[in-house]
KOLFIGU-915798 format. One record per residue (C-alpha): x, y, z; residue number from 0; residue in one letter. Coordinates in Angstrom, 3 decimals, padded with zeros to 6 digits, always signed. Layout:
<pts>
<<X Y Z> NUM 'A'> ...
</pts>
This chain:
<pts>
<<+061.343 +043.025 +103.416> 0 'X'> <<+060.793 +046.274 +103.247> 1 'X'> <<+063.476 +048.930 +100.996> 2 'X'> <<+065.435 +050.877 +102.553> 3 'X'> <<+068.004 +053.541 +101.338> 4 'X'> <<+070.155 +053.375 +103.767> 5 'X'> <<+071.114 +049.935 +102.051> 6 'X'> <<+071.051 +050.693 +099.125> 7 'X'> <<+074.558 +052.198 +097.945> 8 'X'> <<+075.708 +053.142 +094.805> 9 'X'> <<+078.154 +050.529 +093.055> 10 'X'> <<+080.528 +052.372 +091.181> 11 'X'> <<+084.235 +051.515 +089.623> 12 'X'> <<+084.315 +048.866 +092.711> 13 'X'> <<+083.892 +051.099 +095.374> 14 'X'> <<+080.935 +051.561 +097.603> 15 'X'> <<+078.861 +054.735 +098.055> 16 'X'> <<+075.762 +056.374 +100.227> 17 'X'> <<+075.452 +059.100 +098.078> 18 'X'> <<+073.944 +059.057 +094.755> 19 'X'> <<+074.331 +062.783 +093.882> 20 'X'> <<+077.782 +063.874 +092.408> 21 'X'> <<+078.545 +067.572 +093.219> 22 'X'> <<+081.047 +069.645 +091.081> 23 'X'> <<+083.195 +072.484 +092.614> 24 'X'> <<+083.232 +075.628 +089.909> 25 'X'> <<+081.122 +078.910 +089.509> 26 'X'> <<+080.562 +079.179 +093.499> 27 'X'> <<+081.429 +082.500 +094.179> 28 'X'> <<+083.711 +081.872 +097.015> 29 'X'> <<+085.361 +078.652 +098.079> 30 'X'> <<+083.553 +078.783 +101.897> 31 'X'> <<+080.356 +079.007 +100.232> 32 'X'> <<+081.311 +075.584 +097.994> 33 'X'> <<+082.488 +073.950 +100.988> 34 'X'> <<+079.044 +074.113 +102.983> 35 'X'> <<+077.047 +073.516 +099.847> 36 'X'> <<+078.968 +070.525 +099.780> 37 'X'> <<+078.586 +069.429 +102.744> 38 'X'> <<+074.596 +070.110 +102.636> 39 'X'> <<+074.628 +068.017 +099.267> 40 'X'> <<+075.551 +064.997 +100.787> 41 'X'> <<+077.853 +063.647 +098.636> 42 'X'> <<+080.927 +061.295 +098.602> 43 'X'> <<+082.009 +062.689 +094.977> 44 'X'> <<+083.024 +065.633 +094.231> 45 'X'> <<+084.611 +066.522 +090.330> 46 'X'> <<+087.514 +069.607 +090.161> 47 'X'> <<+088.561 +070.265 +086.895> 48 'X'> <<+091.966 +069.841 +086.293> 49 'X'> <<+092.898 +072.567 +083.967> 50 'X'> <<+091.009 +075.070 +085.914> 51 'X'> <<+092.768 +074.535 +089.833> 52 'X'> <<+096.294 +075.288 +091.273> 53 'X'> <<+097.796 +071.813 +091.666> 54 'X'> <<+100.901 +072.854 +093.020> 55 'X'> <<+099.050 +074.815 +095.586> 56 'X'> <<+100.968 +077.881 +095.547> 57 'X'> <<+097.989 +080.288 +096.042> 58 'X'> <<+094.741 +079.365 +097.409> 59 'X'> <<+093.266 +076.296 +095.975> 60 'X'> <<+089.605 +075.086 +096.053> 61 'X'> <<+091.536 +071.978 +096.636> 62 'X'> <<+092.192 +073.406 +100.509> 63 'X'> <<+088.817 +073.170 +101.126> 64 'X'> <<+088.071 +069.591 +100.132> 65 'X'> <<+088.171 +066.651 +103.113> 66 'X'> <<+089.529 +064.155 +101.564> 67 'X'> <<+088.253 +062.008 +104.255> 68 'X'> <<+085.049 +062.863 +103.411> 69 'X'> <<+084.590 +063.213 +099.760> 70 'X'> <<+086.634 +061.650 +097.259> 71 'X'> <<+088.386 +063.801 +094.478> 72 'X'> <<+086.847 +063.105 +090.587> 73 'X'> <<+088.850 +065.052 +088.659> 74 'X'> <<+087.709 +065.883 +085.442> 75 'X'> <<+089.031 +067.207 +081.649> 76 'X'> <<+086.370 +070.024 +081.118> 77 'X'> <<+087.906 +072.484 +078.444> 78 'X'> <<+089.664 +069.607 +076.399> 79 'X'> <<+088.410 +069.870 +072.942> 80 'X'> <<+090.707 +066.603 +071.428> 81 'X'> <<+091.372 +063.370 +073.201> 82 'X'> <<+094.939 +064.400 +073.176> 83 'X'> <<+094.147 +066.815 +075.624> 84 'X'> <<+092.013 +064.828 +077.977> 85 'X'> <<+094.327 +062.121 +078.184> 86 'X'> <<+097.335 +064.604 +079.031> 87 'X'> <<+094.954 +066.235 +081.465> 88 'X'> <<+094.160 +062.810 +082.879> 89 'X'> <<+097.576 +062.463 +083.561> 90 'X'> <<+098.437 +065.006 +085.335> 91 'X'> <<+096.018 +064.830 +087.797> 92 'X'> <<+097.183 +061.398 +088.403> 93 'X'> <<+100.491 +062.565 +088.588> 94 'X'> <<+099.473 +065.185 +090.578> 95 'X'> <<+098.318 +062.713 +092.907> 96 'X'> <<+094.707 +063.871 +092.849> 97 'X'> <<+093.010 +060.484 +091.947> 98 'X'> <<+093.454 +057.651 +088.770> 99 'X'> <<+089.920 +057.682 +088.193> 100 'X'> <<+088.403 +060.553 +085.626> 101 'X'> <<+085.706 +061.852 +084.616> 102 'X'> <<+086.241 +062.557 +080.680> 103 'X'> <<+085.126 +065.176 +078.546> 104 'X'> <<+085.808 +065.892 +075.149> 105 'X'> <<+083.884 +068.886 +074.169> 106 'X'> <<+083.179 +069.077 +070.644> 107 'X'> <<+081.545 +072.515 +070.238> 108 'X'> <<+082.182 +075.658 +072.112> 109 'X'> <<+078.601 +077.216 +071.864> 110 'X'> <<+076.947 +074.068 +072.767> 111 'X'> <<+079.406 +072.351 +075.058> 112 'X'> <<+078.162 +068.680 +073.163> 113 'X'> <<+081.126 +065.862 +073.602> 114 'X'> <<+082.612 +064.915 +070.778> 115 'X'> <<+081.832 +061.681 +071.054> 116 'X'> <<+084.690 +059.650 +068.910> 117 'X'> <<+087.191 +061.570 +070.416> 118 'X'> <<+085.233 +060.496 +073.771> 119 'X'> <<+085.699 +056.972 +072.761> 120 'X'> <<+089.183 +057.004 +071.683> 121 'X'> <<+090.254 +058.932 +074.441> 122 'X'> <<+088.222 +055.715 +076.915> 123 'X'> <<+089.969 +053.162 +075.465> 124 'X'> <<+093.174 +055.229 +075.795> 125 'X'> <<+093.334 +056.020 +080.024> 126 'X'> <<+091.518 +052.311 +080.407> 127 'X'> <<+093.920 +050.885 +078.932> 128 'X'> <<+096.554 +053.261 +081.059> 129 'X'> <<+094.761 +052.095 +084.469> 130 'X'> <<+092.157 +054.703 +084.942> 131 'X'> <<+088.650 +054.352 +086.286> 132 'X'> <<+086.752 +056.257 +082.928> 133 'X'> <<+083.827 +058.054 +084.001> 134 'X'> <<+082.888 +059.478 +080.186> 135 'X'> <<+080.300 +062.711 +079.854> 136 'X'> <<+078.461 +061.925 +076.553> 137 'X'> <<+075.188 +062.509 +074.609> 138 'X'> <<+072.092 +060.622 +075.238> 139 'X'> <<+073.119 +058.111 +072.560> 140 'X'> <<+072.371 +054.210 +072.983> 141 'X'> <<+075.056 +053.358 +070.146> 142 'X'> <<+077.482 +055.358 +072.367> 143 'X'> <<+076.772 +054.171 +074.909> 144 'X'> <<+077.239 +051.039 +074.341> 145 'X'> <<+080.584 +051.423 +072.504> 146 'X'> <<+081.811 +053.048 +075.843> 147 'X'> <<+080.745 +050.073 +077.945> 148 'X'> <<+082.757 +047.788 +075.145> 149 'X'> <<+085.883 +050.353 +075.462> 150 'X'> <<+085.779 +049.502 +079.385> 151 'X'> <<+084.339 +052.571 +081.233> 152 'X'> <<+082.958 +052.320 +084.516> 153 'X'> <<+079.644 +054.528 +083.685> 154 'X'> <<+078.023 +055.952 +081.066> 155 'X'> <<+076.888 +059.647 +082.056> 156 'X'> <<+074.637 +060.932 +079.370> 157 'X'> <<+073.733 +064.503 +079.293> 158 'X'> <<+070.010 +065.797 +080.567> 159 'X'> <<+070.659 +068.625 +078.181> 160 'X'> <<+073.093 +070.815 +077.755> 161 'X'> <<+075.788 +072.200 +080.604> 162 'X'> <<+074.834 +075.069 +082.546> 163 'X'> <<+071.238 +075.101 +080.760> 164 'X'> <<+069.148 +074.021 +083.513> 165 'X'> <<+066.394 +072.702 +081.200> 166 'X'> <<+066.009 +069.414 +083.105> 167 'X'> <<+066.116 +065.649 +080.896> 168 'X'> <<+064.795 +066.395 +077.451> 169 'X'> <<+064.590 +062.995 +076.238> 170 'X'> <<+063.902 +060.800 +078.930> 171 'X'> <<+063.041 +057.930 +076.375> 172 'X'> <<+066.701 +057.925 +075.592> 173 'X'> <<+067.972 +057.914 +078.732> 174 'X'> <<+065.682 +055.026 +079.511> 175 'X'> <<+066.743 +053.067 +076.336> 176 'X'> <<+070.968 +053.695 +077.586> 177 'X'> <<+069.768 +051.892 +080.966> 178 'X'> <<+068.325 +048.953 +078.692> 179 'X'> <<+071.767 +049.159 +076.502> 180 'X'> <<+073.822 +048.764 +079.370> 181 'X'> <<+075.379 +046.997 +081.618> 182 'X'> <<+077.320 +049.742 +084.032> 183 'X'> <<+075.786 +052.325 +086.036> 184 'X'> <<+073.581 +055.274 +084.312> 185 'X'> <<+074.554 +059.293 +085.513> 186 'X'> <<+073.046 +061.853 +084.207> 187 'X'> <<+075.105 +064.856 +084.016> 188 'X'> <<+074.533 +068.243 +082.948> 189 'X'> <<+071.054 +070.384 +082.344> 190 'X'> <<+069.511 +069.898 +086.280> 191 'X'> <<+068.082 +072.948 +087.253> 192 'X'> <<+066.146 +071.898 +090.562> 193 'X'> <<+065.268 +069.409 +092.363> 194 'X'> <<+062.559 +068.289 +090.583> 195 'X'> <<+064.700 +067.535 +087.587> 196 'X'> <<+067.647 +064.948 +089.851> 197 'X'> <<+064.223 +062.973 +091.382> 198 'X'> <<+062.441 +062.869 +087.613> 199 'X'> <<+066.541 +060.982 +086.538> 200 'X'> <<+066.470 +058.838 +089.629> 201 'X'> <<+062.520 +057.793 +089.507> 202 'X'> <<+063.556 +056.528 +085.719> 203 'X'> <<+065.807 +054.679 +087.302> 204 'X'> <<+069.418 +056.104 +086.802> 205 'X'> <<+071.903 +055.048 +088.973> 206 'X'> <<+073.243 +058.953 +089.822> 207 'X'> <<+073.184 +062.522 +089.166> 208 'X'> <<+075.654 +064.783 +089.119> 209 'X'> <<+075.767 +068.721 +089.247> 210 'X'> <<+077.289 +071.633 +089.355> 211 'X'> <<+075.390 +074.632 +087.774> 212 'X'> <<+072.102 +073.524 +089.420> 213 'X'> <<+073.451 +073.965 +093.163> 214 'X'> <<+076.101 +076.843 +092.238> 215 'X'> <<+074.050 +078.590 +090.213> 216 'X'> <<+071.117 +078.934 +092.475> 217 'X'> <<+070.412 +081.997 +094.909> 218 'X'> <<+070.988 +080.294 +097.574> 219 'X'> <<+073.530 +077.040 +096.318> 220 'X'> <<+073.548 +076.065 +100.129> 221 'X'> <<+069.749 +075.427 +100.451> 222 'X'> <<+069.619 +073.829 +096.692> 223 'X'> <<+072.177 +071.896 +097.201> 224 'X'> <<+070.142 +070.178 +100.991> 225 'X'> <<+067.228 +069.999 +098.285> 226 'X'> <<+068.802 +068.404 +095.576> 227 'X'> <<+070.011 +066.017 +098.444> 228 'X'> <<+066.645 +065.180 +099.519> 229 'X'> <<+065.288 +065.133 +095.513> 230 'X'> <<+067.844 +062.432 +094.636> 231 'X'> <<+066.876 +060.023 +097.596> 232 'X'> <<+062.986 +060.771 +096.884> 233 'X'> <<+063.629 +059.788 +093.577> 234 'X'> <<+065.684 +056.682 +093.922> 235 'X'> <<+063.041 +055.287 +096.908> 236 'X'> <<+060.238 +056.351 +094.283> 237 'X'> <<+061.849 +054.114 +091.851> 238 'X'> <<+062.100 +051.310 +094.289> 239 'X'> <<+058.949 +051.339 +095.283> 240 'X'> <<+057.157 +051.111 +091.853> 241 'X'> <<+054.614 +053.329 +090.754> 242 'X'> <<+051.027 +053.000 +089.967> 243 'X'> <<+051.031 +052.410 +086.214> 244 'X'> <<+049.432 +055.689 +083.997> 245 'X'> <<+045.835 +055.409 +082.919> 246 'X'> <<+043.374 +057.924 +080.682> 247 'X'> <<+040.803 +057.557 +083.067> 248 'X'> <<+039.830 +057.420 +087.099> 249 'X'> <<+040.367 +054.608 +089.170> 250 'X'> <<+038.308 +054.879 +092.363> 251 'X'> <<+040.373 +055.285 +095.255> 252 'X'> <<+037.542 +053.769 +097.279> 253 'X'> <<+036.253 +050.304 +095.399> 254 'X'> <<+032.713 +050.864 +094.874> 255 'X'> <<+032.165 +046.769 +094.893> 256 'X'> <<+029.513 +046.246 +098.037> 257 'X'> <<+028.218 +049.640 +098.474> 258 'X'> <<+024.752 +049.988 +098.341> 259 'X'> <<+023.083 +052.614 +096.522> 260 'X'> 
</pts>
């Protein structure tokens, strides 16, 4: 039988999804521009960091422009430099009544924006064992990896390279080795800069991509974000569908077996 993407959905934290790209909402520079990139992404998942939005929507929210009944709300601890403050941050946007899953991030250094990855894993075992659906942002680290799987998050999202740096996946073999090292789904997250870096992550194999700088960032975000749309499900049917295995040398694409000279 033939593959088809419409079939294929993305199994994540026991719900179903179309969409294998995962959009964030900062650095747009005005919330009507967000909303159509959004909706030219494609996606189902959308991450709002919690520290950084009005929650009691007093003023104008980014939240206002966010159908819940089309996208569902990932809310995330960007800016939390301890696990203390991701859980707390977790929290409230469960109180809040924004969503009980999360994605985590314990940043570790300010220039670089790296996790801090034992934080990272205390902080998992922490909000899984509080009810939450753990989505954690970490380096491209097998070990890691790994221990997050064991502490009971839902995926492992290893970085590309660094946030906001557009410099695509810079060790691919890593990222390949996490997908042999695990169990849960793979998203990469952070360092896509175009298209061509979300279809290189999904022809490797990874379950998802998500993004925020690569859409919002862009000159037009609208028209990147239709293309990194299109680059994700190129990639993913690319992956499906197997490629020809590298050689050094030509391969006729014509067999030269039978023709006379």
């Amino acid at each position: 039988m033939a593959y088809s993407i419409e079939d294929d959905k993305l199994e994540l934290g026991g719900r179903t999804f179309r969409s294998r790209l995962i959009v964030g909402t900062g650095k747009y520079s005005t919330f009507p521009l967000m909303k159509e990139a959004l909706l030219k992404s494609g996606t189902e998942i959308v991450t709002v960091a919690v520290r950084r939005v009005n929650l009691d929507r007093s003023s104008e929210s980014l939240l206002d422009y966010l159908d819940t009944d089309r996208y569902m709300i990932l809310p995330n601890t960007a800016g939390c430099y301890t696990a203390e403050e991701a859980v707390r941050t977790a929290h409230l946007a469960r109180e809040a009544g924004l969503s009980d899953w999360v994605k985590l991030e314990v940043i570790g250094d300010e220039k670089t924006l790296f996790p801090d990855t034992v934080a990272l894993l205390e902080a998992t075992k922490i909000l899984v064992k509080d009810g939450f659906v753990v989505l954690p942002y970490t380096n491209d680290d097998p070990i890691m990896a790994r221990k997050l799987e064991d502490a009971g998050a839902a995926t492992v999202m290893p970085l590309g390279a660094p946030i906001g740096s557009g410099m695509g996946l810079r060790n691919p073999a890593n990222i390949r080795i996490i997908m042999e090292s695990v169990s849960v789904p793979v998203v990469v997250d952070a360092g896509v800069g175009t298209a061509s870096d979300a279809a290189i992550a999904m022809e490797l194999g990874c379950d998802a991509v998500l993004m925020n700088t690569g859409i919002a960032g862009a000159r037009d975000p609208v028209a990147m974000a239709e293309s990194m749309n299109l680059s994700v499900r190129a990639g993913r049917m690319a992956f499906k569908a197997g490629r020809i295995p590298q050689k050094l040398y030509a391969t006729a694409s014509s067999p030269m077996d039978g023709i006379s000279r």
